[in-house]
C-alpha positions as CSV (number, residue, x, y, z in Angstrom):
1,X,95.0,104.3,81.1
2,X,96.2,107.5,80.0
3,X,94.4,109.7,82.3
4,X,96.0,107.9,85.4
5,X,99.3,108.3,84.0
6,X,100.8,110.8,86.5
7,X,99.7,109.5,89.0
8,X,101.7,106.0,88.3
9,X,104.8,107.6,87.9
10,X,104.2,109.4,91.0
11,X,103.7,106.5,92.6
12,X,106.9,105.1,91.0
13,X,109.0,107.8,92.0
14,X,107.4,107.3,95.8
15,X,108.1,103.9,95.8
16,X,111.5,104.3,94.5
17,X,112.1,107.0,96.8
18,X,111.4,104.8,99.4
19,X,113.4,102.3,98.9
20,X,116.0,104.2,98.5
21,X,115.8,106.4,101.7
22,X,114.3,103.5,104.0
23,X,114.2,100.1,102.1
24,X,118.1,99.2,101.0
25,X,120.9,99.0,103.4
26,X,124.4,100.0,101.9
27,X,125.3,98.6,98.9
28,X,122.3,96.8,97.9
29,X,119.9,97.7,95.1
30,X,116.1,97.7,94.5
31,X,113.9,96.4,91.5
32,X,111.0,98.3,89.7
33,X,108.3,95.9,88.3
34,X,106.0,97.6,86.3
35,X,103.4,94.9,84.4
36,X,100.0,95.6,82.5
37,X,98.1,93.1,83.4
38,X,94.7,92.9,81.0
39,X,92.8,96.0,82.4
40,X,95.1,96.6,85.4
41,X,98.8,98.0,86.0
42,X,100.7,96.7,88.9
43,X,103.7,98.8,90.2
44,X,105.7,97.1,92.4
45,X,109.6,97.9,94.1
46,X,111.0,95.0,96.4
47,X,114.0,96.1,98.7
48,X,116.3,94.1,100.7
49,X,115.5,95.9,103.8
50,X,114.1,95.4,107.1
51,X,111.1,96.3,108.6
52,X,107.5,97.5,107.0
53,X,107.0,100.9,105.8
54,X,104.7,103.2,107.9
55,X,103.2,106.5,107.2
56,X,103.6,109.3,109.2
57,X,99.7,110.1,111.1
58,X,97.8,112.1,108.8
59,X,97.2,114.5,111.7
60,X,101.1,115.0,111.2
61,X,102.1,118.7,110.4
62,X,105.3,117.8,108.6
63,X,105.3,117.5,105.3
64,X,107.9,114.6,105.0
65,X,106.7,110.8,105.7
66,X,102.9,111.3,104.2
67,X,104.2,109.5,100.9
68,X,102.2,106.2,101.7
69,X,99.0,108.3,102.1
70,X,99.8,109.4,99.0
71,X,99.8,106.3,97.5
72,X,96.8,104.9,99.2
73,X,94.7,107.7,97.7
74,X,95.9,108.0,94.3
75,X,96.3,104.0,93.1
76,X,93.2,101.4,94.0
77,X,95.1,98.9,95.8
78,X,98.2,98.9,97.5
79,X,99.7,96.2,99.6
80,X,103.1,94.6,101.2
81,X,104.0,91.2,100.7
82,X,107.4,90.0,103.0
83,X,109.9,88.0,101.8
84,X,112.6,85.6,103.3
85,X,115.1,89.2,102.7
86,X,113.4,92.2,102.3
87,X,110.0,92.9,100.7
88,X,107.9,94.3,97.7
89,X,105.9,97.1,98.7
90,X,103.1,97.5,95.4
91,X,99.9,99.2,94.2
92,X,97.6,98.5,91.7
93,X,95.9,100.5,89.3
94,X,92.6,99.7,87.6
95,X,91.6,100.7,84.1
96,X,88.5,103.3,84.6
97,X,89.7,103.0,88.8
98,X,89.0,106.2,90.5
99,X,91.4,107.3,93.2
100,X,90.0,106.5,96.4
101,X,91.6,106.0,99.6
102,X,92.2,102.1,100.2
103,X,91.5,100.7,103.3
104,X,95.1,99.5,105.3
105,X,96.1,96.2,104.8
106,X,98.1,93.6,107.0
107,X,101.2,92.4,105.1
108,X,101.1,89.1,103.6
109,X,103.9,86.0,103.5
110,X,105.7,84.8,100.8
C-alpha cells in the first residue's frame, strides 16, 4: 500500500489533530491504532470526549473545519463508533482502494 501512504498519515495527523483540538478534555490523552489487517489498514484515534465530530459545510469558505471532508475523500471508509466515555473516530483503507468520497454514516454503539 505504498502509493496510499501519504494519504494515511494525513489522515493520522487529522485524526490526531482532532482529538487533540476537539476530542480530549484537559488532562486526558488519546490512543492511535493503526492495524494491517490482510489487504486493509484501519486507522483509528478514540478520545475521551463528548460529542460527534462534524464537518464544517463544504459550501464553507473557511479553510479551518473541512478536515473530515478530507478524510472522507481520501480513505474508503470512515466511521464513528461511541463508547460508554468518549469514542473512536476511524477510516479504513483498502489495498488497490481508490479515493472516493464515502457516503456519511450514522455512528454506531459499542
Amino acid at each position: 500500500m505504498a502509493d496510499r501512504l501519504e494519504d494515511i498519515r494525513l489522515c493520522a495527523s487529522e485524526l490526531a489533530t482532532n482529538a487533540v483540538l476537539h476530542g480530549v478534555p484537559p488532562g486526558r490523552e488519546f490512543c492511535v491504532q493503526i492495524e494491517v489487517r490482510g489487504d486493509l489498514v484501519f486507522l483509528g484515534v478514540r478520545d475521551s470526549g463528548d460529542g460527534l465530530p462534524e464537518g464544517r459545510p463544504e459550501s464553507a469558505e473557511l479553510s479551518a473545519g473541512r478536515g473530515l471532508f478530507l478524510l472522507r475523500a481520501l480513505a474508503d471508509d470512515f466511521g464513528v463508533t461511541q463508547h460508554v466515555v468518549g469514542k473512536t473516530v476511524w477510516v479504513v483503507f483498502k489495498n488497490g482502494g481508490c479515493a472516493e468520497a464515502v457516503p456519511e454514516r450514522k455512528p454506531t454503539g459499542a
